[in-house]
C-alpha positions as CSV (number, residue, x, y, z in Angstrom):
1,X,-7.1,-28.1,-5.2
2,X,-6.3,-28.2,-8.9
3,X,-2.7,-28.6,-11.0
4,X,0.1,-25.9,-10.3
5,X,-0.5,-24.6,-13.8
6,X,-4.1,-23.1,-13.1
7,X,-3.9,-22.3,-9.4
8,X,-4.5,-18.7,-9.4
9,X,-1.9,-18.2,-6.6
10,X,-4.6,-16.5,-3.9
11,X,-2.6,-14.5,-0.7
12,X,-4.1,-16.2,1.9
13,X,-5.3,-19.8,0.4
14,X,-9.0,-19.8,0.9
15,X,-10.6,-22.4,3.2
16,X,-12.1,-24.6,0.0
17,X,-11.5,-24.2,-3.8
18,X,-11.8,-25.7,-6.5
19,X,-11.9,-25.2,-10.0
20,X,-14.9,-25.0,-12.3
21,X,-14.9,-25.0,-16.3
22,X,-14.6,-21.6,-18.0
23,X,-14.0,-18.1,-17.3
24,X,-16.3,-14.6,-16.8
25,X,-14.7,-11.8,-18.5
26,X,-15.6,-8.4,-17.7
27,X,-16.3,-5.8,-20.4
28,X,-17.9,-2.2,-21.3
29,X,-21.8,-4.0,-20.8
30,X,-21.0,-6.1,-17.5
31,X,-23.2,-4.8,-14.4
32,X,-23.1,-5.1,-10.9
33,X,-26.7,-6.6,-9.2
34,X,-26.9,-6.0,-5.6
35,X,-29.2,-6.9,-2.9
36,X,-29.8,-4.8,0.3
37,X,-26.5,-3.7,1.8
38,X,-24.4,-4.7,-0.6
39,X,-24.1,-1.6,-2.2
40,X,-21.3,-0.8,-0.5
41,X,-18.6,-3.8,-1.4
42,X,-20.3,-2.7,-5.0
43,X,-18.9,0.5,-4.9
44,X,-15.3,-0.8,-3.1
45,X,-15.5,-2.7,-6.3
46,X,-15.8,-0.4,-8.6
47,X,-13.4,1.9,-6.6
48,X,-10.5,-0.6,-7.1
49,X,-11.0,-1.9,-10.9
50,X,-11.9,1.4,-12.3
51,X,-8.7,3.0,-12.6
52,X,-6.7,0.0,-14.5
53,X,-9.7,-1.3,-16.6
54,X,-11.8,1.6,-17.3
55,X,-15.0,-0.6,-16.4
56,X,-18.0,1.4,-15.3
57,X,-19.2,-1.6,-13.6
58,X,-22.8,-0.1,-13.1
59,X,-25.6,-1.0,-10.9
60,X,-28.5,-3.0,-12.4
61,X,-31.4,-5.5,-11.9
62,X,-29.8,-7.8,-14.0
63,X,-26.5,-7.2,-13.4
64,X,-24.4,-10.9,-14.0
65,X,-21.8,-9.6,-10.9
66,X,-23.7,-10.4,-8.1
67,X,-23.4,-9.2,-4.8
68,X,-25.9,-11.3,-1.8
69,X,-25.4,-9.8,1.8
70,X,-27.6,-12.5,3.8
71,X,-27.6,-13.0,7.4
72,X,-29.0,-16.4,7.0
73,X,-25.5,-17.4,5.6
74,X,-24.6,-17.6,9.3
75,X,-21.9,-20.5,9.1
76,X,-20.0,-17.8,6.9
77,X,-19.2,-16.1,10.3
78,X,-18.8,-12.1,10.4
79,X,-15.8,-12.1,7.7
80,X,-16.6,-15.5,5.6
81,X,-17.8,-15.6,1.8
82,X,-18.5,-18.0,-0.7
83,X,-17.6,-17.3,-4.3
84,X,-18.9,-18.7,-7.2
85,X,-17.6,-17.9,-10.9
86,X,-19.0,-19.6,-14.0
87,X,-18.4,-18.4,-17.6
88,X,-21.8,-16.6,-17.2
89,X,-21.8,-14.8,-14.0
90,X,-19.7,-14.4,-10.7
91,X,-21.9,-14.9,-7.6
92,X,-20.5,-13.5,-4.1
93,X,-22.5,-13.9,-1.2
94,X,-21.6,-13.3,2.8
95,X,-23.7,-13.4,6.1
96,X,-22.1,-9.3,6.6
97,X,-20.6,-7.0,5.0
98,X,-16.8,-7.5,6.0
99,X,-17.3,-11.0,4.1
100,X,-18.3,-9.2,0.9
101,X,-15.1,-6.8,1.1
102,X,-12.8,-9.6,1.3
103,X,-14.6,-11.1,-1.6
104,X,-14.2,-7.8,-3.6
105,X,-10.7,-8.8,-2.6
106,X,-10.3,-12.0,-4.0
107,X,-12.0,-11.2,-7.4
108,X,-9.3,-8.8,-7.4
109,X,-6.7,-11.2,-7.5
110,X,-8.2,-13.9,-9.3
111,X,-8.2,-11.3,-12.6
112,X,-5.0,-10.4,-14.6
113,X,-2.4,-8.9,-12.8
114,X,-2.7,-5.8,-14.5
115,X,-6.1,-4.8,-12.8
116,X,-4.0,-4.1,-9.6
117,X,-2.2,-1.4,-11.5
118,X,-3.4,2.4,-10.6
119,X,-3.3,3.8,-14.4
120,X,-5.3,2.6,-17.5
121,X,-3.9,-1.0,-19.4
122,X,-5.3,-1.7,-22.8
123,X,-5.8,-5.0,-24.4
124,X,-6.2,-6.9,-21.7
125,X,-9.1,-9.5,-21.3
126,X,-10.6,-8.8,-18.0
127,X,-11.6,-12.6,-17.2
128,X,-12.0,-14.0,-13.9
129,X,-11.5,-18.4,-13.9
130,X,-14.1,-20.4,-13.0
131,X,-13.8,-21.4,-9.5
132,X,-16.2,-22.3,-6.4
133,X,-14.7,-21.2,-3.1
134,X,-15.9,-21.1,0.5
135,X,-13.3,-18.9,2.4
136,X,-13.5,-18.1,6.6
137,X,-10.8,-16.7,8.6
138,X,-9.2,-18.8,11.3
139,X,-8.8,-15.4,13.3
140,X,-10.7,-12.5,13.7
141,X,-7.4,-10.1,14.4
142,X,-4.9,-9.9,11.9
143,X,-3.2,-6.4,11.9
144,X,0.0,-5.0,10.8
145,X,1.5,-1.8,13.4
146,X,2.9,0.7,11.8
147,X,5.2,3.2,13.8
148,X,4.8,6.9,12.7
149,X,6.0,8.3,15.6
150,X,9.7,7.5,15.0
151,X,9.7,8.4,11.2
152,X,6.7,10.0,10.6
153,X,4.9,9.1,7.0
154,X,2.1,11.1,5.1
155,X,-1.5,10.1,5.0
156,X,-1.4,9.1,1.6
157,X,0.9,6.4,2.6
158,X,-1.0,5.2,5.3
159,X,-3.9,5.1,2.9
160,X,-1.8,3.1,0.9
161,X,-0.1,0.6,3.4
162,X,-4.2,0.3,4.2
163,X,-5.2,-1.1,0.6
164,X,-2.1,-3.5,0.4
165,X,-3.6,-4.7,3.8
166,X,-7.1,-5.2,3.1
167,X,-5.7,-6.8,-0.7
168,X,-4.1,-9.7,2.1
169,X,-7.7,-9.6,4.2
170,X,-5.4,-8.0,7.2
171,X,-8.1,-6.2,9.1
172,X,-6.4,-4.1,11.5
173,X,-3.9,-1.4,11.1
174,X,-2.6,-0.5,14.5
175,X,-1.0,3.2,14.4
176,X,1.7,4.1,16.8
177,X,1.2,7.6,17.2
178,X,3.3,9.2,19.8
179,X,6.8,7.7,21.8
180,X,10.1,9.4,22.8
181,X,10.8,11.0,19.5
182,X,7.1,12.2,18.5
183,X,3.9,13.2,19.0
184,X,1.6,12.6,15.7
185,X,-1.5,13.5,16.9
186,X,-3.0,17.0,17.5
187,X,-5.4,17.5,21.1
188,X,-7.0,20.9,21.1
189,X,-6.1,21.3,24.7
190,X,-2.3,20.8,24.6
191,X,-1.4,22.9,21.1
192,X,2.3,21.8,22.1
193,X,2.4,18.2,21.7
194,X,2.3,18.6,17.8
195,X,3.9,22.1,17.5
196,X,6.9,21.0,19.6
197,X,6.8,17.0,19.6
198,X,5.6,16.5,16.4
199,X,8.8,18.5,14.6
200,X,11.5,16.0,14.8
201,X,11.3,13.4,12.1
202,X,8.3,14.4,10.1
203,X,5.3,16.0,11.4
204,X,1.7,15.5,12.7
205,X,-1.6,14.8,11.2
206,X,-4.6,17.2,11.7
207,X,-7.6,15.7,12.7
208,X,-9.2,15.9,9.8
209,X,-6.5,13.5,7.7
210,X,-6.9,10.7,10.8
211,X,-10.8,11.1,10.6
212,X,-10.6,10.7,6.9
213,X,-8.5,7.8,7.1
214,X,-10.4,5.9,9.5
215,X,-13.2,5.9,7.2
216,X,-10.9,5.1,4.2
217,X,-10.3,2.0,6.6
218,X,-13.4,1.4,6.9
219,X,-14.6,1.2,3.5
220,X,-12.2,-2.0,3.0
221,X,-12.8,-3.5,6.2
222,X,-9.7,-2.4,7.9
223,X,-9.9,-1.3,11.7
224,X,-7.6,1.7,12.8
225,X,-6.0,1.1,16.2
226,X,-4.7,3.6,17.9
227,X,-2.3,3.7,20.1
228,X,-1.1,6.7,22.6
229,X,1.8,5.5,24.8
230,X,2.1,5.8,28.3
231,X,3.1,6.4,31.0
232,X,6.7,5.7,29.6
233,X,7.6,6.2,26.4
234,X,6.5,9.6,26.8
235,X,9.5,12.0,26.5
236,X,8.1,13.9,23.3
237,X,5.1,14.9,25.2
238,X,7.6,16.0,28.1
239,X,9.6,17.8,25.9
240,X,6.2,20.1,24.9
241,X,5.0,19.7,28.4
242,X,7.6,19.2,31.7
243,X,5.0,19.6,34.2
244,X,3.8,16.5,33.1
245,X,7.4,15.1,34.1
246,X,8.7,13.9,37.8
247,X,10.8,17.0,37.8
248,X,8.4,19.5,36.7
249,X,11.7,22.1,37.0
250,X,13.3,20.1,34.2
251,X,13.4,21.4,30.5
252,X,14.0,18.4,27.7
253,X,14.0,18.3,24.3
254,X,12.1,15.5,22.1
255,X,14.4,12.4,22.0
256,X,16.8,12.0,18.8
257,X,17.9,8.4,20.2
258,X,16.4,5.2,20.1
259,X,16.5,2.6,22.5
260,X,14.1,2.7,26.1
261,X,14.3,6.4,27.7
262,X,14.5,6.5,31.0
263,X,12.0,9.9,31.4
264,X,8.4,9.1,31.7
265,X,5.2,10.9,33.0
266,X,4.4,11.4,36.5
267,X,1.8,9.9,38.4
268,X,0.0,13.8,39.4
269,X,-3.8,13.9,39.5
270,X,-2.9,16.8,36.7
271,X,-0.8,13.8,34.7
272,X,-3.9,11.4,34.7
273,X,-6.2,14.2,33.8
274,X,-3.8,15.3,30.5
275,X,-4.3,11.1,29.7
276,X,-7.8,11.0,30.3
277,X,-7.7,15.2,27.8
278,X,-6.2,13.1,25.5
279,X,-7.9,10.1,25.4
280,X,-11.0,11.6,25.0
281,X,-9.8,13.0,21.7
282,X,-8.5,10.0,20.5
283,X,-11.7,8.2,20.8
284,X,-13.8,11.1,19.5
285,X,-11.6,10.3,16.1
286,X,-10.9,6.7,16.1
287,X,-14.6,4.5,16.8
288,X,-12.1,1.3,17.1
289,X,-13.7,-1.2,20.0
290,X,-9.8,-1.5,21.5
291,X,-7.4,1.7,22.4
292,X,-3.8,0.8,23.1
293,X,-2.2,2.8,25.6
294,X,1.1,1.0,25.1
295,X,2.2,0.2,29.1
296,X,5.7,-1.5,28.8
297,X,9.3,-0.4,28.8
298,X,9.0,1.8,31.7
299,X,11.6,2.5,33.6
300,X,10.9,3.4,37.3
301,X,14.1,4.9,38.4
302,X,12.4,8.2,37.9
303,X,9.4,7.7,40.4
304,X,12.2,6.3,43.0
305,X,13.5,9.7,43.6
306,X,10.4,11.8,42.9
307,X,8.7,13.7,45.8
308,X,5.2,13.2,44.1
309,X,5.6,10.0,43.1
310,X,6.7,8.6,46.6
311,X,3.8,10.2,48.2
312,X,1.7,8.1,46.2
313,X,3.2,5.8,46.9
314,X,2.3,6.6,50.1
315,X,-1.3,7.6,49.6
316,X,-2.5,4.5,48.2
317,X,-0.2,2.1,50.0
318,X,1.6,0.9,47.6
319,X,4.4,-1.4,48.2
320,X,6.5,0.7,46.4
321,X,7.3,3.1,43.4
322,X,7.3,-0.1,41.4
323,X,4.0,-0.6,41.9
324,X,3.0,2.9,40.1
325,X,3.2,1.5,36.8
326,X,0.3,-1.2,37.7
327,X,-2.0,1.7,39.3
328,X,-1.5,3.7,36.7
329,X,-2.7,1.9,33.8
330,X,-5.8,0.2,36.0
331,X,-6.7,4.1,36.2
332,X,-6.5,4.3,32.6
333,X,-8.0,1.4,31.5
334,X,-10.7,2.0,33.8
335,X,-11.1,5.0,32.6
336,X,-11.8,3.7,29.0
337,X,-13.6,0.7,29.7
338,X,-16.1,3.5,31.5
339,X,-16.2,5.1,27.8
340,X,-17.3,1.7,26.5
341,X,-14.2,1.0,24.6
342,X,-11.5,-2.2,26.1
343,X,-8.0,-1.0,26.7
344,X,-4.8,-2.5,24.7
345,X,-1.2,-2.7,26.1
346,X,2.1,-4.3,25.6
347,X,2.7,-7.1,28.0
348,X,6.6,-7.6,29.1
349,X,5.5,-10.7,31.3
350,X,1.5,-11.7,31.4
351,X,1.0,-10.4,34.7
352,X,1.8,-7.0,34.6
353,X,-1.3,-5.2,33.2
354,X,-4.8,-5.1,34.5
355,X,-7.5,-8.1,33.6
356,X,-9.6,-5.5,32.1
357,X,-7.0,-5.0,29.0
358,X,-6.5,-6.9,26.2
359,X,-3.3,-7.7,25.3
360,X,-0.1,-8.1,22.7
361,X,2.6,-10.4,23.9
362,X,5.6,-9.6,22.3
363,X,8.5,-10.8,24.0
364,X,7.6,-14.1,24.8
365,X,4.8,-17.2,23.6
366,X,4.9,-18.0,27.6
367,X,3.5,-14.3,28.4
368,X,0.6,-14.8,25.9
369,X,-0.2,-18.0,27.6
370,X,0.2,-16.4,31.1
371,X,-2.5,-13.8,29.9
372,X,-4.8,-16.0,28.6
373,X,-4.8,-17.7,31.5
374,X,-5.7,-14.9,33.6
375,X,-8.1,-14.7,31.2
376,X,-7.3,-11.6,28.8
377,X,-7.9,-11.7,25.2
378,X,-4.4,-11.9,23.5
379,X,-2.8,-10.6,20.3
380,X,0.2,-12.7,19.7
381,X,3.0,-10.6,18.4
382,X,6.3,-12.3,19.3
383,X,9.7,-10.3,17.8
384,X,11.3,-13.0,16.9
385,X,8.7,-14.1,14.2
386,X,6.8,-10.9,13.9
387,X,9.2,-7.7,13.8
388,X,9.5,-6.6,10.8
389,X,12.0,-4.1,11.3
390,X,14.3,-6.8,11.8
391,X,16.2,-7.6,8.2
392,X,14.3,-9.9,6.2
393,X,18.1,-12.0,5.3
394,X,21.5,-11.9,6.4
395,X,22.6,-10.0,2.7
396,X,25.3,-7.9,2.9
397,X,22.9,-5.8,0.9
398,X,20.2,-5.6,3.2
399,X,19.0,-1.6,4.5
400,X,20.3,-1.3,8.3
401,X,17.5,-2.1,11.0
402,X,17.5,-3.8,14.1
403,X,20.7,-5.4,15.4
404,X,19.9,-9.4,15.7
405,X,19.1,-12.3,13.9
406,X,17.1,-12.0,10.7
407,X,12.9,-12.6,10.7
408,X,12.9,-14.0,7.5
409,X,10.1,-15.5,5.1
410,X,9.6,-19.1,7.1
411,X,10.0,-17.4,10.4
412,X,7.1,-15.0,9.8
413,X,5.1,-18.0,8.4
414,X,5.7,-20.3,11.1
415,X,4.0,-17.7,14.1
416,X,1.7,-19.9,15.4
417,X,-1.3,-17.4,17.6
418,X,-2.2,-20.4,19.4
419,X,0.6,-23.1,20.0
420,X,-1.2,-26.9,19.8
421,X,0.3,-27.3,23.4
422,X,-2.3,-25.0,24.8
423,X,-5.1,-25.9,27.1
424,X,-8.4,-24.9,25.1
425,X,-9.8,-22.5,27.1
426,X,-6.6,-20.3,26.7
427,X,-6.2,-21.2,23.3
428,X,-9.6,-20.0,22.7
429,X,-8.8,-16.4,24.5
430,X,-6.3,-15.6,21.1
431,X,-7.8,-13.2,18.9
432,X,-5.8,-13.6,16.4
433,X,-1.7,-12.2,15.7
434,X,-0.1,-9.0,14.0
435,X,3.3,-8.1,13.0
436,X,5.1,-4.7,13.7
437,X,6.9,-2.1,11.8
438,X,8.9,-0.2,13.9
439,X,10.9,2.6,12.1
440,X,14.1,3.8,13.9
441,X,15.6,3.0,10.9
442,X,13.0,3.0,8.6
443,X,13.1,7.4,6.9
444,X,11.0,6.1,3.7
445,X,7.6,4.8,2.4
446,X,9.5,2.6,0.0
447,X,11.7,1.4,2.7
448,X,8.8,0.6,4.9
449,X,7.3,-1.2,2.2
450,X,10.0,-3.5,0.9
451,X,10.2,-4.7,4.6
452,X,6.4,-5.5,5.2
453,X,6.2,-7.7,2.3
454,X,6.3,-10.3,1.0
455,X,6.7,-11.1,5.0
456,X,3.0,-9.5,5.5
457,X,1.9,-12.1,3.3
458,X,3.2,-14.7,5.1
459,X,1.0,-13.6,8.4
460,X,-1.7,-13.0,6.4
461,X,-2.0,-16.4,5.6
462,X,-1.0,-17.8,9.0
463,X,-3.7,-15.4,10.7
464,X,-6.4,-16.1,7.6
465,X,-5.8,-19.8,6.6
466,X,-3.5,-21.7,9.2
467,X,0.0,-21.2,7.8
468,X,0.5,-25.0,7.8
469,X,1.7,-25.5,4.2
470,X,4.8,-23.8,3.7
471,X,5.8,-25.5,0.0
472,X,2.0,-24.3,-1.2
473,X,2.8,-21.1,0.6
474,X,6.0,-20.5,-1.4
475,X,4.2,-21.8,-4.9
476,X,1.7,-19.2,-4.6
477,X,3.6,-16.7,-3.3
478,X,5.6,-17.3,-6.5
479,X,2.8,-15.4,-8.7
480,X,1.6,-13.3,-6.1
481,X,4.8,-11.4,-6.3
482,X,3.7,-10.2,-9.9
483,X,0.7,-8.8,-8.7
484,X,3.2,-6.9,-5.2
485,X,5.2,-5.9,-8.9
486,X,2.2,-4.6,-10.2
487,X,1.3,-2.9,-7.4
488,X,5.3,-1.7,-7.5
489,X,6.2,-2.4,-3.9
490,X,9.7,-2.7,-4.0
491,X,11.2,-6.4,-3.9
492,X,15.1,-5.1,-3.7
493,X,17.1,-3.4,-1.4
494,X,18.5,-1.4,-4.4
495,X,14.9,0.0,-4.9
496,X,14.7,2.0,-2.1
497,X,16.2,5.2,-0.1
498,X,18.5,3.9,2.7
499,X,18.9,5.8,5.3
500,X,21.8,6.9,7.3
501,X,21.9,4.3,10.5
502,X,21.4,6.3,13.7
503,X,24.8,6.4,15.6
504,X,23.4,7.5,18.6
């Protein structure tokens, strides 16, 4: 590493840097040279410097940007670069092309803050230091869930919460789309789910917008996750649809509460097929490899006293209506893994969903462990280090959110995917970790946003570099919080909307 003076304060640290003599600064005559299938991290490039410098940035043969996608770089791994800067050109090479985006990324924040900004800065010299880094990720899953179904938020915000992800090399944004109090996603088959679930806090996105946004994604290597929850969770969709209930009889509206509802879906051949109508949408829009289908915080008092439900019970000889929420998600994650796609869910203990998902352990460190064990890939997600709807400090001036301790800063940056007490072999079974933003409380963009960071920084370097160096961490994130300013993601509770706390 080099003096505190000239460390250019990079969110995560890379894996080895060092510092070189000089500087290349960027002008009107610099040019971009790429090589076969870098032409698109060229243009991500250009996308993102454009509007504060002005820079065409064009393509050319001898172009002193360079830009080398080479699968011989092959101890680069799928995401890795190396980055070279001297005072006469800045070399970035990568075995594929999500290593080149996150290069893109880091030339980003090796410039002047000001190239961050989104409107045109004059007078500033546009130079990058000279520097030699070799950066890999330590996991290959590091998301951030956002909840839209509680507060719903435009597209253009989730298009923006996707660029201050891939600026941190987060590469999966996991979108809660539907729970008790809304339904955000339109299916041609059930009109209702959007026209009467989607109304309470917010709206719905057309297909178009999520189609758009996936590839938005895309383009700066940032997987969209989607997830549909069922079968509890689910009282918007029974508020559009009560057939799909265990008292088909029963009218409900979409939930205004928070909290676990005690309604959830039936287990009906007609219930399954609506999943399965569903699903299939959702995976005609979204290509990611994982679908969650959420799975926990089901309550089975409903299917104790159901007619239908206990003669399934019966049927398949269960040994009782507890055992409904088991056969109903291996129905639905067989029905994915049949599409070719691995089913995600919420586990509330390590045993409790089928060895064909993949899962995110959020209540518990021991759950994730019991998982892996089993052996299930795991996200870990625990709430006491990765909630983000909890308050970042104990201020009186801090926006209402979840009742409990704080998740502060060191919290967030000790999360540790894979404790040092595991056995390899589980160990080894962690993809990587995300944090959630869950929105009961959370009406605004800017509210959403002055809770995800700076604490999304701190996973991001966890998940990226290994979140072992807490006073670096807190040097670094010193600057870095000039270029979050830049950006003008709000750092104070005064800078953003507070909502009324739900009394409910």
């Amino acid at each position: 590493m080099f003096p505190p003076a000239t460390d250019p304060g990079l969110v995560p640290s890379p894996s080895k840097l060092s510092r070189s003599a000089g500087a290349f600064t960027l002008d009107d005559t610099t040019a971009i040279r790429v090589t076969p299938g870098a032409g698109p991290a060229a243009a991500l490039l250009r996308t993102l410097l454009a509007p504060a410098t002005g820079l065409p940035l064009p393509l050319a043969p001898d172009g002193r940007i360079v830009l080398i996608l080479d699968p011989a770089l092959a101890g680069l791994g799928a995401e890795g670069y190396g980055l070279t800067v001297s005072g006469k050109a800045v070399l970035l090479r990568a075995a594929g092309a999500a290593g080149l985006r996150h290069g893109v990324q880091t030339i980003r924040q090796l410039l002047p803050v000001a190239a961050l900004g989104a409107h045109p800065v004059r007078g500033v010299r546009w130079s990058v230091p000279g520097v030699e880094i070799t950066d890999v990720p330590r996991y290959a899953w590091r998301g951030a869930m956002l909840d839209v179904a509680r507060h719903f938020q435009p597209v253009s915000f989730l298009r923006r919460f996707t660029d201050l992800l891939a600026l941190h090399k987060l590469n999966v944004l996991h979108l809660h789309l539907t729970d008790d109090q809304g339904w955000r996603m339109p299916v041609a088959a059930y009109p209702r789910l959007t026209e009467v679930a989607g109304v309470p806090h917010g709206g719905a996105y057309s297909r178009e917008e999520l189609r758009d946004l996936v590839v938005y994604a895309a383009e700066r290597g940032v997987t969209v996750v989607p997830e549909i929850e069922m079968p509890g969770h689910a009282r918007a969709a029974l508020a559009a649809y009560p057939h799909l209930g265990n008292f088909p009889e029963r009218r409900l509206d979409v939930w205004k509460s928070w909290g676990v509802c005690d309604t959830v879906l039936g287990v009906t051949d007609e219930v399954l097929d609506f999943c399965r109508t569903v699903l299939d949408e959702v995976l005609d829009l979204f290509p990611s490899p994982y679908i969650h289908v959420g799975g926990d915080e089901c309550p089975t008092t409903e299917w104790h006293r159901s007619p239908a439900a206990l003669r399934r019970v019966a049927e398949e000889g269960l040994d009782g209506p507890d055992a409904l929420h088991g056969w109903f998600m291996e129905r639905i994650g067989n029905f994915l893994t049949g599409r070719g796609r691995r089913p995600l869910g919420w586990t509330e203990t390590g045993h409790d969903l089928p060895e064909s998902f993949a899962v995110l352990a959020w209540r518990d460190e021991v759950h994730g462990l019991a998982a892996a064990c089993r052996g299930q890939p795991v996200i870990m997600a625990p709430h006491r280090s990765t909630y983000l709807d909890y308050p970042q400090s104990d201020r009186p001036d801090e926006p209402p959110g979840q009742s409990g301790d704080a998740v502060d800063l060191p919290a967030v940056y000790a999360t540790e995917p894979a404790p040092s007490h595991w056995e390899t072999a589980a160990a080894a079974r962690v993809l990587g970790t995300q944090a959630q933003l869950w929105t009961e409380y959370v009406a605004t963009a800017a509210h959403a946003e002055y809770l995800a960071f700076p604490r999304l920084c701190a996973l991001a370097d966890t998940a990226w570099s290994g979140g072992h160096d807490w006073p670096g961490f807190q040097a670094r994130l010193h600057h870095h919080r000039t270029r979050l300013d830049a950006l003008g993601v709000p750092s104070r509770p005064s800078a953003i909307l507070r909502p009324e706390r739900n009394t409910k």
